[in-house]
C-alpha positions as a printed NumPy array, in Angstrom:
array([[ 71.229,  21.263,   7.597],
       [ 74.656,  22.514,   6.368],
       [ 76.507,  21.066,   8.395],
       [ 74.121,  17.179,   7.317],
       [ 74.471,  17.724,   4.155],
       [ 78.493,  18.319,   4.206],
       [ 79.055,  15.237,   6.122],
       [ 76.83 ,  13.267,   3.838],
       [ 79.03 ,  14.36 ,   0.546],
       [ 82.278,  13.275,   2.732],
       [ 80.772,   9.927,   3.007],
       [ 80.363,   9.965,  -0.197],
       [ 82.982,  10.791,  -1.208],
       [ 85.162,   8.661,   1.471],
       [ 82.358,   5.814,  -0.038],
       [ 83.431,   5.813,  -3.427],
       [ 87.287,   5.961,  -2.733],
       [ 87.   ,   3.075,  -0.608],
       [ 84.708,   1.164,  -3.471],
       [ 81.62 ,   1.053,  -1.102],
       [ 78.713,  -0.906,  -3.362],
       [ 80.898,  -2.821,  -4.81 ],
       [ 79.538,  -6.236,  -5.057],
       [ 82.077,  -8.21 ,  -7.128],
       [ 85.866,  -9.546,  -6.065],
       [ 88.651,  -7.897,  -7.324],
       [ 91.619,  -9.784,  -8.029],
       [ 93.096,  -9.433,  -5.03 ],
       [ 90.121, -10.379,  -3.242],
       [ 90.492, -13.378,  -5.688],
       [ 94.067, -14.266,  -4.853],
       [ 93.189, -13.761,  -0.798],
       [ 90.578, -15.933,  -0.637],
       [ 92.578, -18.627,  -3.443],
       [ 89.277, -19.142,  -5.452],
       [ 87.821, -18.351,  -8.661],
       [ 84.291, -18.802,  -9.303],
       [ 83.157, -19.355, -12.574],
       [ 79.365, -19.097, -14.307],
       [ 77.967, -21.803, -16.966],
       [ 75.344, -24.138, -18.072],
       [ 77.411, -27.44 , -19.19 ],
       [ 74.386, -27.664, -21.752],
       [ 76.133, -26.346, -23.939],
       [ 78.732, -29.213, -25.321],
       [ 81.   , -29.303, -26.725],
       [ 81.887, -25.851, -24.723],
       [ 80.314, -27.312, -21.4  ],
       [ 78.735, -30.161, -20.764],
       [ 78.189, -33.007, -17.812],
       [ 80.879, -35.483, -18.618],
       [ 80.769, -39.729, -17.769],
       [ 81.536, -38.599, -14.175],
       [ 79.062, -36.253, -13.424],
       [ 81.445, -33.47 , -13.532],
       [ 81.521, -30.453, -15.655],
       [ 83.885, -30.493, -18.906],
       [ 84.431, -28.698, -22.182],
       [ 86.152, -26.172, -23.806],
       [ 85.303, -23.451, -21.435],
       [ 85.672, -25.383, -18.484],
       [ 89.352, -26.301, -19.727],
       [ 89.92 , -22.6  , -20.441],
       [ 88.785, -21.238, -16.541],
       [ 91.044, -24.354, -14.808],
       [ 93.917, -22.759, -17.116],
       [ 92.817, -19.038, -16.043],
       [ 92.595, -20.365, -12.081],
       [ 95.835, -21.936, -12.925],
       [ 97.312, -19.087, -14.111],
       [ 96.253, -16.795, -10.805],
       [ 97.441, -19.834,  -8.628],
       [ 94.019, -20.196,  -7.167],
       [ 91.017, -23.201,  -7.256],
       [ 87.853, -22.96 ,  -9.374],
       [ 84.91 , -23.821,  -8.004],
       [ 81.766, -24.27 , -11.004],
       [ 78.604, -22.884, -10.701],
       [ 76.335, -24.814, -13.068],
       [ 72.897, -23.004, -13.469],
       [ 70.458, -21.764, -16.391],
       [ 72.694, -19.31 , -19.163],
       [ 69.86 , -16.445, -18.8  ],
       [ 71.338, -15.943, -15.632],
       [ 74.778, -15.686, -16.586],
       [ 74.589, -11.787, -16.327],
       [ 73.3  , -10.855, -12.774],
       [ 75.19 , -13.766, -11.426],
       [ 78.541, -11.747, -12.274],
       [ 77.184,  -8.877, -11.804],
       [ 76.125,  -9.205,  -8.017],
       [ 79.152, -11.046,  -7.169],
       [ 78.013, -14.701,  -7.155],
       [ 80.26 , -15.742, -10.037],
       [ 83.504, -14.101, -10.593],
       [ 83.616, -14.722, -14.921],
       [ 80.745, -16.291, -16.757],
       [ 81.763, -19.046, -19.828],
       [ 79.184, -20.169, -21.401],
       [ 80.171, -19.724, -25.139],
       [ 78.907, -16.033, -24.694],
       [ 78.847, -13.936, -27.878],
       [ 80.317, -10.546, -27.204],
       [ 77.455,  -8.19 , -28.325],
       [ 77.001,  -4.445, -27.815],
       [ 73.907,  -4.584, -25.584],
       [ 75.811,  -7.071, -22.907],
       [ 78.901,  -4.656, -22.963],
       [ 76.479,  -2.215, -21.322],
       [ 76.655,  -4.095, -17.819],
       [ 79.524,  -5.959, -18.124],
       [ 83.383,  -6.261, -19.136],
       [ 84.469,  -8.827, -22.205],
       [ 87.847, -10.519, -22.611],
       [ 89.627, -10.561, -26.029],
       [ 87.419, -13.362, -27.892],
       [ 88.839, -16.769, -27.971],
       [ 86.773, -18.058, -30.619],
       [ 84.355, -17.108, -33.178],
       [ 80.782, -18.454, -34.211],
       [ 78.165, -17.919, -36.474],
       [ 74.219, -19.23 , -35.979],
       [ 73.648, -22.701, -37.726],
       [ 69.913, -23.815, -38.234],
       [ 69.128, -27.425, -36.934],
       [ 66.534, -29.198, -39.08 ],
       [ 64.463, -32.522, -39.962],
       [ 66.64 , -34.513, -42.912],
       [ 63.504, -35.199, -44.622],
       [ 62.825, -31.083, -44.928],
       [ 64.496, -30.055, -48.276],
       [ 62.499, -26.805, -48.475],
       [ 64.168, -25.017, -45.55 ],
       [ 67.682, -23.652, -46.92 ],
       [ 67.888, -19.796, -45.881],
       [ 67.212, -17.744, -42.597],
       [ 64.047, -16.369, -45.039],
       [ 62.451, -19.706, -45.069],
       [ 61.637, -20.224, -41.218],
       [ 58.372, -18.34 , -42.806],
       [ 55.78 , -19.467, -41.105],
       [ 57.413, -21.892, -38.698],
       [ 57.802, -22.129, -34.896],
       [ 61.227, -21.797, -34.68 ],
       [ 62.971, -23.127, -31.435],
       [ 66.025, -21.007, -29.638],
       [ 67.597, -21.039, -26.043],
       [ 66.409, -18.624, -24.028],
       [ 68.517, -15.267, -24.248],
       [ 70.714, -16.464, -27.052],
       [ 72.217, -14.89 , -30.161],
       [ 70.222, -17.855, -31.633],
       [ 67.017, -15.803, -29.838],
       [ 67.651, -12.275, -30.466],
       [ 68.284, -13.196, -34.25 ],
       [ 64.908, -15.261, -35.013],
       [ 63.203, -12.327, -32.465],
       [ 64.539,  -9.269, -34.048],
       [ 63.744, -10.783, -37.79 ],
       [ 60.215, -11.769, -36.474],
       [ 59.803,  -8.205, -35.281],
       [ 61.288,  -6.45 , -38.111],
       [ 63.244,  -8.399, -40.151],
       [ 62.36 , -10.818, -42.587],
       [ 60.293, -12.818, -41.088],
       [ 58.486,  -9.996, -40.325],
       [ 54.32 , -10.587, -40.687],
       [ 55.198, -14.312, -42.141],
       [ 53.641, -16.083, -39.347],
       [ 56.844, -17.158, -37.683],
       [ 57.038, -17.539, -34.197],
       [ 59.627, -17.89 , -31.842],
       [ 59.731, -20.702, -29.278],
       [ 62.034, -20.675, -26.151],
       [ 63.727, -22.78 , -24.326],
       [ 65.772, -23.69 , -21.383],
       [ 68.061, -25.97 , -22.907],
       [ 68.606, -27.154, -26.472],
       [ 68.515, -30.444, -25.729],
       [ 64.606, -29.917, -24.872],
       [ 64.116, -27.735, -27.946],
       [ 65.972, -30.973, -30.193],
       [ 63.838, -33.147, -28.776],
       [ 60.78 , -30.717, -29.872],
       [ 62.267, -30.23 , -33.124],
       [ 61.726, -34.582, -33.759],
       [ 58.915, -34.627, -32.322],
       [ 57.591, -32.286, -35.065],
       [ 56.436, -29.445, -32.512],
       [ 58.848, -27.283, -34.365],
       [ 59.577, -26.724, -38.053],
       [ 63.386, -25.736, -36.961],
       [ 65.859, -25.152, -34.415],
       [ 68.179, -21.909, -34.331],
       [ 71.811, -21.963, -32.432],
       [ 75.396, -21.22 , -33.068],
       [ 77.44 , -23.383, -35.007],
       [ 79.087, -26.001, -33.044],
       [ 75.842, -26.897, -30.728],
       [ 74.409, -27.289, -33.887],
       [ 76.251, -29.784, -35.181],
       [ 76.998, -31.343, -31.83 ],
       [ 72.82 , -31.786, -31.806],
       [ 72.618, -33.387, -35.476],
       [ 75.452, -35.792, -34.326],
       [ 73.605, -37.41 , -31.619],
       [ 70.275, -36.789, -32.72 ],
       [ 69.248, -39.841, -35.447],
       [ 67.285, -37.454, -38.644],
       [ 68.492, -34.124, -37.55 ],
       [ 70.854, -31.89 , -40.052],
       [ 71.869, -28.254, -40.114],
       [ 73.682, -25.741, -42.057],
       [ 74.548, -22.241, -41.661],
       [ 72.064, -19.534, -40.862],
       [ 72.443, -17.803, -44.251],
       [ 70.364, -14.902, -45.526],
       [ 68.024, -15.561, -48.696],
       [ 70.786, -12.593, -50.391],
       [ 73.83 , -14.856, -48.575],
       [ 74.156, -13.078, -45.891],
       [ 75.718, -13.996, -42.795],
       [ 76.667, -13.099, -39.15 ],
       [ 79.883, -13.912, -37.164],
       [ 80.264, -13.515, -33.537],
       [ 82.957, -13.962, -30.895],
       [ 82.74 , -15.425, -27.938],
       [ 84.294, -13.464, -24.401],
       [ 84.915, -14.292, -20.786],
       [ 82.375, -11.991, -18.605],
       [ 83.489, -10.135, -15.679],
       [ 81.789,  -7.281, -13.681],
       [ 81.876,  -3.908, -15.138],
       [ 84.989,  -2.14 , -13.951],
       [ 86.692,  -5.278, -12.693],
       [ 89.754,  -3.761, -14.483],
       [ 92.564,  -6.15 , -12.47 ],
       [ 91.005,  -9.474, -13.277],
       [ 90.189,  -8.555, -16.882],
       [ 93.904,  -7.864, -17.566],
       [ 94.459, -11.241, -16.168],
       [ 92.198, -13.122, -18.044],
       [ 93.258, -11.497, -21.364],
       [ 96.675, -12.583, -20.742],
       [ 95.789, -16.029, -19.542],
       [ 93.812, -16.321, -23.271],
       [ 96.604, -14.921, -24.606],
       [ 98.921, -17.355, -23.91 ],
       [ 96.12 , -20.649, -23.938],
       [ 95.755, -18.981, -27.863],
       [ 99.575, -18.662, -28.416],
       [100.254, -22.113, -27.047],
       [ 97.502, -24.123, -28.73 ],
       [ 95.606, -25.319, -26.038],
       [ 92.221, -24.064, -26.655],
       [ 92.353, -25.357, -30.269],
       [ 93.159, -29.055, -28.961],
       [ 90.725, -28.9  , -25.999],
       [ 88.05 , -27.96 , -28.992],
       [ 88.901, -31.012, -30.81 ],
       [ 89.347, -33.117, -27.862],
       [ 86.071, -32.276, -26.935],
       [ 83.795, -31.934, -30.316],
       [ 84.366, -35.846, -29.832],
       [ 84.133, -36.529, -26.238],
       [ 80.653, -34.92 , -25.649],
       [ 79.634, -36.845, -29.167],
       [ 80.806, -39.89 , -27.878],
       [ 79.001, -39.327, -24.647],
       [ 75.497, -38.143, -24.918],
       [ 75.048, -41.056, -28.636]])
């Protein structure tokens, strides 16, 4: 029984100095095999979206061909639902996730964040013709619509639970994509609409009687996020990369002009 339970610690032992369980690539698994894979759901313009060609495009997409760049490999796109985002990288499927992910304390528990490359805050999306609803406070009462697992979600869900929506009646309505919960929204199924700021006003753009404005407190409150690059916890190597790889896209500009470039294209596209 000794002798068992020695050679089982040496495996061990031997296991975790050789990485055994690990399920993700490191980088120079990456750089072997001369592909990154990255994680979205291009329903999300104008970060990612399905452009005239039937090809993924946006701001994050531009940012992961300039990361692939960078490591002198391809990127190869897995397009798939954002709730998924997390065990995707996680067991190894997807390499990074971009999906315009806020960087939030409860993610940072099973994965690794990049320096943000942007920053947010939640909009609400709204009927024109509603002039009562001007604060967070007065989604009292309504069915609110979010994207499943958003910071658009947990915010209506935690002030529902114990916020200040709390015992108002409000409910919280989720969705797979906020196109669907839009459509909802005109249809009159919901009283509003909760997402972060750009989406927002990408949806009121091509969406005839839909306006927004930002998610404020009743006291003017706010909340600002950042968005992050996801890798697998630990993936130390491929993290440094991708923090200098945003480094320089932030020094140089380009992630600033791919955001205006493509506030317009998707606008242009999906009118």
């Amino acid at each position: 029984m000794k002798r068992f339970l020695s050679l089982l610690l040496a495996g061990a032992a031997l296991c975790s100095l050789a990485g055994c369980g690990k399920k993700y690539k490191d980088l120079s698994a990456i750089q072997k095999k001369g592909e990154i894979v990255m994680f979205t759901d291009a329903r999300w313009a104008p970060f990612e979206y399905v452009g005239e060609a039937g090809k993924e495009e946006g701001v994050d997409v531009d940012i992961a061909r300039a990361i692939a760049e960078d490591l002198n490999v391809g990127l190869r796109i897995i397009n798939a639902d954002f709730d998924g985002f997390s065990l995707a990288v996680q067991n190894g499927q997807a390499d990074i996730a971009i999906a315009a992910i806020t960087i939030t304390a409860e993610r940072a528990e099973t994965l690794d964040f990049s320096i943000p490359y942007t920053n947010s805050c939640q909009y609400i999306l709204k009927q024109e013709a509603d002039t009562a609803l001007r604060s967070l406070n007065d989604l009292a009462g309504l069915r609110v619509g979010v994207h499943l697992g958003t910071t658009g979600d947990f915010l209506v869900s935690e002030q529902i639970t114990g916020g200040v929506l709390a015992g108002t009646g409000a409910e919280v309505v989720q969705y797979k994509s906020l196109q669907e919960a839009a459509l909802a929204l005109m249809k009159g199924d919901l009283g509003a609409l909760v997402c972060d700021d750009l989406l927002a006003k990408n949806l009121a753009a091509v969406n005839r009687g839909l306006t927004c404005f930002e998610a404020r407190f009743a006291d003017g409150t706010i909340t600002e996020e950042f968005y992050g690059v996801a890798v697998a916890k630990g993936n130390t190597a491929l993290l440094e990369a991708v923090n200098a790889s945003l480094k320089k896209q932030m020094e140089n500009g380009s992630i600033a002009r791919s955001l205006d470039y493509h506030i317009m294209n998707s606008s242009l596209i999906e009118e």
